[in-house]
C-alpha positions as a LaTeX table, in Angstrom:
\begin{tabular}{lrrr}
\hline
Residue & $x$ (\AA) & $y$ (\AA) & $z$ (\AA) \\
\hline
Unk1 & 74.98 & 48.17 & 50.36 \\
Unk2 & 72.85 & 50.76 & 52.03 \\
Unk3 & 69.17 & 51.63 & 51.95 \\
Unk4 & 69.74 & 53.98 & 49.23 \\
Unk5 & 71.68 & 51.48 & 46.78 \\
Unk6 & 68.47 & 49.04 & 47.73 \\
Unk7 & 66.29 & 51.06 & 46.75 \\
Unk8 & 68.34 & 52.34 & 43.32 \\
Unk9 & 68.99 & 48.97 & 42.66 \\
Unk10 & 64.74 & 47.87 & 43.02 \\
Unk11 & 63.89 & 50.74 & 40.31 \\
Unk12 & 66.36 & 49.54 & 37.77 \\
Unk13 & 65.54 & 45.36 & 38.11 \\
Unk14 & 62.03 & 46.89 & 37.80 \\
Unk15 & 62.14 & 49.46 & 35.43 \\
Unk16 & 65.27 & 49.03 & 33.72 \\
Unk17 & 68.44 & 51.32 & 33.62 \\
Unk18 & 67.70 & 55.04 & 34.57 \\
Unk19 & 68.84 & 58.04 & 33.35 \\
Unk20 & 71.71 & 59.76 & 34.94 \\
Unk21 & 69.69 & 62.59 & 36.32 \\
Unk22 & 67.44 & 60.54 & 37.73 \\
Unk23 & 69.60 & 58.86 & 39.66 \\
Unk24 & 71.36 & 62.51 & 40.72 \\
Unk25 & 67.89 & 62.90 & 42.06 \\
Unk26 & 67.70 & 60.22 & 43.84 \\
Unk27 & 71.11 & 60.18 & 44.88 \\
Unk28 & 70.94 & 64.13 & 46.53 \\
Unk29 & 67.10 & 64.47 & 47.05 \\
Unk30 & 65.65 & 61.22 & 48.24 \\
Unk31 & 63.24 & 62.68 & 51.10 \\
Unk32 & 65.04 & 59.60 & 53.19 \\
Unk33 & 67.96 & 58.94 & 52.25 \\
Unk34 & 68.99 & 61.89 & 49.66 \\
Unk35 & 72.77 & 63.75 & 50.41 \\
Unk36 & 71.09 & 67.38 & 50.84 \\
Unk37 & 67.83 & 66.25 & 52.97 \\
Unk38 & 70.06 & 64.17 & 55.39 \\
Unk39 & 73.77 & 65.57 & 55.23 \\
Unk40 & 75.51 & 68.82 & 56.51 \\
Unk41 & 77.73 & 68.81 & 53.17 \\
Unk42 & 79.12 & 72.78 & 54.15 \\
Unk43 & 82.23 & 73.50 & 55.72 \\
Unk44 & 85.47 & 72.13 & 56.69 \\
Unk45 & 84.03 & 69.63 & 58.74 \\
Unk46 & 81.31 & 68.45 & 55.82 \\
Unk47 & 82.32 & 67.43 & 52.36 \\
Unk48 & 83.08 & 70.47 & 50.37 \\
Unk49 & 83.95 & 74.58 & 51.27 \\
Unk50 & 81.89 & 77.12 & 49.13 \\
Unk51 & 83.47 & 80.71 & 48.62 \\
Unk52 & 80.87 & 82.05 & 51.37 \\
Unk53 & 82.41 & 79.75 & 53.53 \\
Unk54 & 86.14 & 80.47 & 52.71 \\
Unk55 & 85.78 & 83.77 & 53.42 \\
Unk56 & 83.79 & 86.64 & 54.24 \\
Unk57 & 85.37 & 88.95 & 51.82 \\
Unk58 & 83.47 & 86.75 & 48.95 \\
Unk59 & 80.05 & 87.84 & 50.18 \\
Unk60 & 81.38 & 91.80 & 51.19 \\
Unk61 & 82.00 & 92.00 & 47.28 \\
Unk62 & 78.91 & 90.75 & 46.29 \\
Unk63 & 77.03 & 93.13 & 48.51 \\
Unk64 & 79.10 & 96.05 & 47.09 \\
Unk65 & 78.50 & 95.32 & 43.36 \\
Unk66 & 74.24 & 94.29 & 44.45 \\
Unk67 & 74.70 & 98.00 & 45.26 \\
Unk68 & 76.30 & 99.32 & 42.33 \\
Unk69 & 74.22 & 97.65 & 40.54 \\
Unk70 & 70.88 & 99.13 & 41.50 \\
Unk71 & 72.92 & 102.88 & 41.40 \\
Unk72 & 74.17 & 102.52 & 38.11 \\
Unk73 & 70.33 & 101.32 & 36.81 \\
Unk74 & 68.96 & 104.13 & 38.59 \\
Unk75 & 67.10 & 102.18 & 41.31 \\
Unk76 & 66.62 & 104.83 & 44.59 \\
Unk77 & 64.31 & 102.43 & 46.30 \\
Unk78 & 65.29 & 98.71 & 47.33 \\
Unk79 & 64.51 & 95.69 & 45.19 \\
Unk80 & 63.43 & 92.58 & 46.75 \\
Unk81 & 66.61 & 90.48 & 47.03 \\
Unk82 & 66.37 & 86.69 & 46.15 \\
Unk83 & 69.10 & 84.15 & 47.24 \\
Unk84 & 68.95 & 80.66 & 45.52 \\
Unk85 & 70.39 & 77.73 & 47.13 \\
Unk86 & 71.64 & 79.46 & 49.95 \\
Unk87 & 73.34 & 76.64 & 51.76 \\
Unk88 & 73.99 & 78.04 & 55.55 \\
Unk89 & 73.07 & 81.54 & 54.86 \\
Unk90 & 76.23 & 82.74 & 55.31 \\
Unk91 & 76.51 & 84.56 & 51.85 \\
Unk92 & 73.22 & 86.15 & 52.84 \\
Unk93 & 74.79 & 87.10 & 56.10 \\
Unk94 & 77.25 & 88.96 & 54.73 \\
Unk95 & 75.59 & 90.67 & 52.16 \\
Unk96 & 73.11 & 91.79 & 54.38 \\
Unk97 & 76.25 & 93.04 & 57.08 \\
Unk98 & 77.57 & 94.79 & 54.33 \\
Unk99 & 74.60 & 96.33 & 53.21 \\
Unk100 & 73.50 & 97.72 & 56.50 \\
Unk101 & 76.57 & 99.18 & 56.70 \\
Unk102 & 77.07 & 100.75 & 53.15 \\
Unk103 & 72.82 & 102.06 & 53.03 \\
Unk104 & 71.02 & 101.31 & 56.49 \\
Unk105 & 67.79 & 102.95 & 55.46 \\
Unk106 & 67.44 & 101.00 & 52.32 \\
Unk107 & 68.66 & 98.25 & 53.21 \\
Unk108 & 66.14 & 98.27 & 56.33 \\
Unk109 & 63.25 & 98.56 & 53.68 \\
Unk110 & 64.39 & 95.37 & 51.35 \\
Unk111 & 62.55 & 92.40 & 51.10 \\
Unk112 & 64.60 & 89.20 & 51.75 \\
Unk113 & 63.90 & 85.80 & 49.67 \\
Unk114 & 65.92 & 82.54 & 50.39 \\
Unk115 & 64.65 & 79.65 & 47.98 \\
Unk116 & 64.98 & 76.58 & 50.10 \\
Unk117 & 62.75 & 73.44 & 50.14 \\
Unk118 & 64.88 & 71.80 & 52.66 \\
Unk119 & 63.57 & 71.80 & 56.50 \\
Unk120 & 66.42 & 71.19 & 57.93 \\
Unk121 & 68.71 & 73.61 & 56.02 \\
Unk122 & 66.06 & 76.26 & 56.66 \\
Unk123 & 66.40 & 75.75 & 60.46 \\
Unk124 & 70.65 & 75.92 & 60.15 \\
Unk125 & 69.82 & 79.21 & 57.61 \\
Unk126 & 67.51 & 81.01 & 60.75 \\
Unk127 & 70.10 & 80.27 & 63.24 \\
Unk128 & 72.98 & 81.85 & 61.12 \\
Unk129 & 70.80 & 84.71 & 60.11 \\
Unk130 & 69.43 & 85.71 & 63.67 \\
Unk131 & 66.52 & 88.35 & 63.60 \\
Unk132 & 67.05 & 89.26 & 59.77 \\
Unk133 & 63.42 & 89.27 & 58.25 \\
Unk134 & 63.54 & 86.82 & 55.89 \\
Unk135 & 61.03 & 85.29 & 53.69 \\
Unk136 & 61.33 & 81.53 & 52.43 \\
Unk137 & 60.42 & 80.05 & 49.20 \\
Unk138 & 59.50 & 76.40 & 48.09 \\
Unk139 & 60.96 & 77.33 & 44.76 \\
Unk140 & 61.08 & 79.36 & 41.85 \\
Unk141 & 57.66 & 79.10 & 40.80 \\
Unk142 & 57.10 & 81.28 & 44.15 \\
Unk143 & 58.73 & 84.62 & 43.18 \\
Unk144 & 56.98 & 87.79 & 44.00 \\
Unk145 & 55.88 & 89.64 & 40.62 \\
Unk146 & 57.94 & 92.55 & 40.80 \\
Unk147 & 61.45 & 93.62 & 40.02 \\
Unk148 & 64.16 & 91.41 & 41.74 \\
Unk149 & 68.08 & 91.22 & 42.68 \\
Unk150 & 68.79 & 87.21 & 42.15 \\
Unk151 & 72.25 & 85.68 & 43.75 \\
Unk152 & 72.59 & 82.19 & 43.15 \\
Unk153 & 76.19 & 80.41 & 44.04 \\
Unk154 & 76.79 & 77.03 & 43.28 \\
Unk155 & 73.40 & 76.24 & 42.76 \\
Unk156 & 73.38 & 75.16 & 39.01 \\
Unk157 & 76.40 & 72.63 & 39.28 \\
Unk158 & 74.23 & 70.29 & 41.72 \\
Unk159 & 71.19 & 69.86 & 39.30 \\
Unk160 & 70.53 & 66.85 & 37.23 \\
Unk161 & 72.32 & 66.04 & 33.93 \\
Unk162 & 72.37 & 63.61 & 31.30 \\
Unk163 & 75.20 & 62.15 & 29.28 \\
Unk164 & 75.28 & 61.42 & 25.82 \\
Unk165 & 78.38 & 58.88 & 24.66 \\
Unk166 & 79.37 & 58.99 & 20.97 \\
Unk167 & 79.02 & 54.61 & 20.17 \\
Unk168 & 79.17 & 53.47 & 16.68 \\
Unk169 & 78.66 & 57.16 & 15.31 \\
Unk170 & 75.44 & 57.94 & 17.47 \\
Unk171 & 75.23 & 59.90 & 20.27 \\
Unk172 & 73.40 & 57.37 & 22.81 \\
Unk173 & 72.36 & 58.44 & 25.99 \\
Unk174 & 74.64 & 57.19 & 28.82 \\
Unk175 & 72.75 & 55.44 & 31.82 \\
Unk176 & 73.20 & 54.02 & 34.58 \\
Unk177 & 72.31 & 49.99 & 34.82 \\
Unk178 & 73.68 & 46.63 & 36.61 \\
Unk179 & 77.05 & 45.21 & 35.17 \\
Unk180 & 77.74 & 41.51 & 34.70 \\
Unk181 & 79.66 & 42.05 & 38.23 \\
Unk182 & 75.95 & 42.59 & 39.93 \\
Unk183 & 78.04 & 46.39 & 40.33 \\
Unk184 & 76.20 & 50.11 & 39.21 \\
Unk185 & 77.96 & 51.33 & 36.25 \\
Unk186 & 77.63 & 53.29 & 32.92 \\
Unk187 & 75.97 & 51.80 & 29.47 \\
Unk188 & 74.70 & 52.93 & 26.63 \\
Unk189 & 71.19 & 53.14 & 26.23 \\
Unk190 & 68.66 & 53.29 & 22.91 \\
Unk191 & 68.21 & 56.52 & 23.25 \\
Unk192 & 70.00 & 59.59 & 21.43 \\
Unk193 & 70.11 & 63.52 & 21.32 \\
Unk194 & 68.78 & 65.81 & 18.77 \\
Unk195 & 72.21 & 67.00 & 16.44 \\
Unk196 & 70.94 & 70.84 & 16.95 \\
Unk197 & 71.93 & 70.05 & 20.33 \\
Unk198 & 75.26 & 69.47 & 20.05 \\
Unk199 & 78.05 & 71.36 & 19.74 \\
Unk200 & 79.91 & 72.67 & 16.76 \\
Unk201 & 82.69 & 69.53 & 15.68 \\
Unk202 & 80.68 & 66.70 & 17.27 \\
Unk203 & 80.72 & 64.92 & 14.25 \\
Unk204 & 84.60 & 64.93 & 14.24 \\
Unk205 & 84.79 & 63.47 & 17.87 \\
Unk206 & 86.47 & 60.39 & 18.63 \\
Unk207 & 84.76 & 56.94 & 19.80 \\
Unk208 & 83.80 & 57.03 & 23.70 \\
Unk209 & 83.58 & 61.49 & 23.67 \\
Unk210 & 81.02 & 62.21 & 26.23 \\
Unk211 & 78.12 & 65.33 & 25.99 \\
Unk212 & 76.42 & 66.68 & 28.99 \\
Unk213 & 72.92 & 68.37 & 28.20 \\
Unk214 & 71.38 & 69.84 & 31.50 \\
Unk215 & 67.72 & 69.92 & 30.67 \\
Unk216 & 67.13 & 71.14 & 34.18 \\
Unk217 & 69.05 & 73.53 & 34.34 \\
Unk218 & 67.74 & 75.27 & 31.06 \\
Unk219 & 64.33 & 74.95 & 32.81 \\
Unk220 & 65.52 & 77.03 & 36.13 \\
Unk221 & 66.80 & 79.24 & 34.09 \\
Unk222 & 64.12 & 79.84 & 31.46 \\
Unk223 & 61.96 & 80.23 & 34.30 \\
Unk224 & 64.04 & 83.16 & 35.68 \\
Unk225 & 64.33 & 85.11 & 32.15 \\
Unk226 & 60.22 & 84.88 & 31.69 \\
Unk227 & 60.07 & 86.65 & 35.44 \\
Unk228 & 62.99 & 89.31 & 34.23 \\
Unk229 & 61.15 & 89.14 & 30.75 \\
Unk230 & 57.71 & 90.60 & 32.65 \\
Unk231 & 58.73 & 92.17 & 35.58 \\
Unk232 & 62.47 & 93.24 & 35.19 \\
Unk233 & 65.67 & 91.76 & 37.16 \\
Unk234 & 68.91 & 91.64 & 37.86 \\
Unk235 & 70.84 & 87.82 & 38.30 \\
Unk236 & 74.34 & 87.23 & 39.79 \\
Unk237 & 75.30 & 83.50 & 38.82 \\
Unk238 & 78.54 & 81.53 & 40.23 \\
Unk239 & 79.79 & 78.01 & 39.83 \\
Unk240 & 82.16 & 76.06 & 38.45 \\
Unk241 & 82.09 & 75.32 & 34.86 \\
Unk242 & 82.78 & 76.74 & 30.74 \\
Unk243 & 82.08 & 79.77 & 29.03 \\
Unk244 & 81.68 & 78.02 & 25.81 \\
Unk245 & 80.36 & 74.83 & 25.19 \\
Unk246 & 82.18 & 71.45 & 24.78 \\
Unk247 & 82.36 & 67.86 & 25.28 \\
Unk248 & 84.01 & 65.57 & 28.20 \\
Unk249 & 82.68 & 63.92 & 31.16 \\
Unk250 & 82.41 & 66.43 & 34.36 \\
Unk251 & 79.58 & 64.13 & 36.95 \\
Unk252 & 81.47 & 63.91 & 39.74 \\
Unk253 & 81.43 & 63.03 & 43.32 \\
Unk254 & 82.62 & 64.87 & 46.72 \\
Unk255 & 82.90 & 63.82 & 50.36 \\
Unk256 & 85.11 & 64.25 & 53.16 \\
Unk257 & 86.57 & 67.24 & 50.68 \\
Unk258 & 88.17 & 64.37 & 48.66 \\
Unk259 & 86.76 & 62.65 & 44.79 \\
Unk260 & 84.85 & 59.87 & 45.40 \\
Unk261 & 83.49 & 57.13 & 43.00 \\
Unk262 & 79.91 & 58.54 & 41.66 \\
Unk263 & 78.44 & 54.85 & 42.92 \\
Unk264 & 80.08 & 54.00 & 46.25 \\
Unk265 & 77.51 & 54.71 & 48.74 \\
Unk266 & 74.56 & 56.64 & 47.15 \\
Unk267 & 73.38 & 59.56 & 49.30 \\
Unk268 & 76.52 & 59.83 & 50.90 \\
Unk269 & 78.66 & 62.15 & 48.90 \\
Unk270 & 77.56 & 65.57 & 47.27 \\
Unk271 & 77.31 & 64.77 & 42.90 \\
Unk272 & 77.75 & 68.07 & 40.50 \\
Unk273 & 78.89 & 68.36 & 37.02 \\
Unk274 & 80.15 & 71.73 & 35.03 \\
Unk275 & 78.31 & 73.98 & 34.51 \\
Unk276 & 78.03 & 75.12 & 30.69 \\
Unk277 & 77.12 & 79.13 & 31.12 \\
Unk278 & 76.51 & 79.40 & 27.40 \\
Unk279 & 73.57 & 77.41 & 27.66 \\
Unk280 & 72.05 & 79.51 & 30.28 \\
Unk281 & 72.72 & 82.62 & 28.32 \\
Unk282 & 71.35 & 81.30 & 25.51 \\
Unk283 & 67.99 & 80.66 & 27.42 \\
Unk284 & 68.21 & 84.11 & 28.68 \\
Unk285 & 68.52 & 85.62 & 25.54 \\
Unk286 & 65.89 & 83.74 & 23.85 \\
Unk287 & 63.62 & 86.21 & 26.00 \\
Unk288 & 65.38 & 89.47 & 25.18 \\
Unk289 & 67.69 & 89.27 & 28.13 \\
Unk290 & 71.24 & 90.69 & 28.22 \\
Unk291 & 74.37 & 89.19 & 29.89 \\
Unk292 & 77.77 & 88.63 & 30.01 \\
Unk293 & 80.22 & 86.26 & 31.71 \\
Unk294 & 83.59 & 86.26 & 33.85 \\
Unk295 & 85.79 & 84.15 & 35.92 \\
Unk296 & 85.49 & 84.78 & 39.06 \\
Unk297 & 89.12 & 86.46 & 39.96 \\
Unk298 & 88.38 & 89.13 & 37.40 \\
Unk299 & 84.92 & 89.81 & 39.28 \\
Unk300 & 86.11 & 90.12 & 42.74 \\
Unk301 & 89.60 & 91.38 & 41.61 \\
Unk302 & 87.46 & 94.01 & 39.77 \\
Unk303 & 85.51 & 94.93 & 42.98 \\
Unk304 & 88.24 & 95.37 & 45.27 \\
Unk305 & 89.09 & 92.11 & 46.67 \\
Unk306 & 93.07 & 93.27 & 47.28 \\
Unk307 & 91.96 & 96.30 & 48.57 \\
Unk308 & 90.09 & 94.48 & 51.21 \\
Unk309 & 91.82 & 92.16 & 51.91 \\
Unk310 & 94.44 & 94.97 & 53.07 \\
Unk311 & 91.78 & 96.54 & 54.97 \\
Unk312 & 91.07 & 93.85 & 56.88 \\
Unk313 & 95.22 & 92.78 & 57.22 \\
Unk314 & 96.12 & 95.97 & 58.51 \\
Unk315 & 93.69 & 94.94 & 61.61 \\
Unk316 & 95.18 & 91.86 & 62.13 \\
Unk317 & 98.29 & 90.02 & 63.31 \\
Unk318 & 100.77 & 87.85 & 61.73 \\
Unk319 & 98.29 & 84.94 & 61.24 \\
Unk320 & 95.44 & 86.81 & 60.61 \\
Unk321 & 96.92 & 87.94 & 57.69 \\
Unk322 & 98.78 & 84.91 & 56.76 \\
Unk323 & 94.81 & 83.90 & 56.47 \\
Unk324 & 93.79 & 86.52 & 54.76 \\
Unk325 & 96.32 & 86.09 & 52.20 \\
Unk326 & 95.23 & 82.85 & 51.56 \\
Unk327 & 91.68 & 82.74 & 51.25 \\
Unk328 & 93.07 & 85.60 & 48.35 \\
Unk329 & 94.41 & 82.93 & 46.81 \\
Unk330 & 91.69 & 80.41 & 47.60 \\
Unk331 & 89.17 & 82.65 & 45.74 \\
Unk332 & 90.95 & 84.47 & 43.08 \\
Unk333 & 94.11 & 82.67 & 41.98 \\
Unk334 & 93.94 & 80.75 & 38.61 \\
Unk335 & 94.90 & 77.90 & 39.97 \\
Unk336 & 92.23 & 77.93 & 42.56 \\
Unk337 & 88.72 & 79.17 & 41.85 \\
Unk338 & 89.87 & 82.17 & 40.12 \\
Unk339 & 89.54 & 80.51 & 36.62 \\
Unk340 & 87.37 & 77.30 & 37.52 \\
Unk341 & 84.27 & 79.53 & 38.75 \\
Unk342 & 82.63 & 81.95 & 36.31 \\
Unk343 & 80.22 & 84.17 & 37.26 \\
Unk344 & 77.08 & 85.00 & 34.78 \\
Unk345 & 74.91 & 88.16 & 34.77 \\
Unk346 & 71.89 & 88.21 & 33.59 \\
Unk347 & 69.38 & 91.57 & 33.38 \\
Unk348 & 67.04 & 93.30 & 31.35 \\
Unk349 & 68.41 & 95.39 & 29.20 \\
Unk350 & 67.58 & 98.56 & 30.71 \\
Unk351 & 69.65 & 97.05 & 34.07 \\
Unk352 & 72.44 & 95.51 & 32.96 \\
Unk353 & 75.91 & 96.19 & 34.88 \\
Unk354 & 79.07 & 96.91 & 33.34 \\
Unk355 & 81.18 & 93.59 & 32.99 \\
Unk356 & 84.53 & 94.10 & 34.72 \\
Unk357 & 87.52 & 94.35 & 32.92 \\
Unk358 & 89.76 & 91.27 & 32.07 \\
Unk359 & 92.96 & 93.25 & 34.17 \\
Unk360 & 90.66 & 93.29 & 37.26 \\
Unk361 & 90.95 & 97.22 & 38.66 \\
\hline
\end{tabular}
């Protein structure tokens, strides 16, 4: 058992069985003992590989379509660019590379935000960015009060969720107790979930159907649409999760690159869920926000990932493009993160981009 589990273990023989997203908190943001404050989770030799990470095509697209974007809403002078979550800064890098190289002088002018509350990641984040001028945020509630460019990758997926179990014909909240084995596990609590919550057929689901509500998520994102609301922005959203919303059990845990059981060793493996983009749109909305969704082949395949990717082949040798080809793949293929990863934009109306087209080109 490690300090962690101890300390897990004290709350619940104190205060009874917690919620699942408080023990997510716990579990990733423990100021001691928490995965993110104490971990280097990023990368092949940490527990899981973003798209920044698998290659830097991923991050040249992004920068291209952060630039279309502000052309096709008109925009001549840079707005302030805010990166959520931004793990190493390597997406940030190379946006920023690709930016400088597509519009120097605006690009020189542009305000830089990185949202991190982490110390330590903000120390790995200036060494990977070198002399960019960048400007770091606590969190959200920090945002300058003007127009902003938001890019956010795999940030939603990591915050807290509860579960909701259909028992007896209620939805009861799922948490997370002591079994007669002295073991963490699931049960069922008192509690339940308003019905205008769920989703359409819930009453038709089986015995043991699981719901995921991400109250924190909504919150994130509710506090982004009142900012776009008042001042006017464009968001870029990716992660892993459904267009539409549904039922099923998604908490899961990563280390070593590898599934790992959500209880073995608290603090030691990286825990995410789905996330369910209608949700967030529907928070958007609820301010007079636009948006649309895609999976995240048809966005890069829409910006030109092939056509890169042959840019940067015809440079290299055999290998290199062996490589190339296969962080294609990694990134685009269905059976990859092509279909797993959507990608949600959300804008003012006035700023909203074109959504790509389902063929891609």
């Amino acid at each position: 058992m490690n300090a962690l589990e101890a300390r897990i273990r004290a709350r619940i023989f104190t205060d009874g069985p917690m919620s699942i997203a408080e023990y997510m908190a716990l579990c990733l943001l423990d100021p001691e003992h928490g995965y993110y404050t104490t971990r280097e989770p990023f990368g092949a030799g940490g527990d899981f590989t973003t798209a920044p990470e698998v290659s830097q095509m991923f991050g040249e697209l992004i920068a291209v379509w952060l630039r279309n974007a502000l052309e096709a809403a008109g925009h001549h002078e840079p707005l302030p660019l805010v990166e959520i979550g931004p793990g190493r800064g390597t997406l940030m890098k190379d946006i920023l590379r690709t930016l400088h190289r597509l519009d120097p002088a605006r690009t020189q002018r542009m305000p830089v935000f990185l949202i991190e509350a982490s110390p330590r990641l903000r120390a790995i984040q200036r060494a990977t960015l070198g002399n960019a001028r960048i400007t770091w945020l606590d969190d959200l509630a920090a945002l300058p009060s003007e127009p902003l460019l938001v890019v956010a990758n795999e940030f939603f997926d990591a915050l807290p969720i509860r579960q909701y179990v259909k028992t007896g014909g209620r939805w009861q909240e799922r948490l997370v107790g002591i079994d007669n084995q002295d073991r963490l596990a699931f049960i069922a609590g008192p509690g339940t979930i308003d019905a205008a919550i769920l989703p359409a057929g819930a009453d038709e689901k089986p015995e043991g159907t699981i719901f995921e509500f991400a109250p924190a998520r909504e919150a994130a994102m509710d506090r982004l649409a009142v900012h776009f609301a008042e001042h006017r922005g464009i968001g870029l959203f990716i992660d892993y999760g459904h267009i539409a919303p549904g039922f099923g059990d998604t908490l899961q845990a990563v280390r070593a690159h590898q599934f790992a059981d959500v209880f073995a060793e608290p603090g030691q493996a990286d825990l995410t869920s789905h996330v369910d983009f209608a949700a967030l749109a529907a928070v958007a909305h609820a301010h007079g926000l636009q948006s649309w969704t895609a999976t995240q082949g048809e966005f890069l395949l829409s910006l030109g990932l092939l056509e890169r990717a042959g840019s940067l082949g015809a440079q290299a040798d055999k290998a290199g493009r062996e490589r190339i080809r296969s962080e294609v793949e990694r990134l685009a293929a269905p059976a990859e993160m092509g279909d797993l990863f959507k990608v949600l934009v959300v804008a003012s109306p006035s700023l909203l981009p074109s959504r790509p087209s389902p063929g891609g080109n």
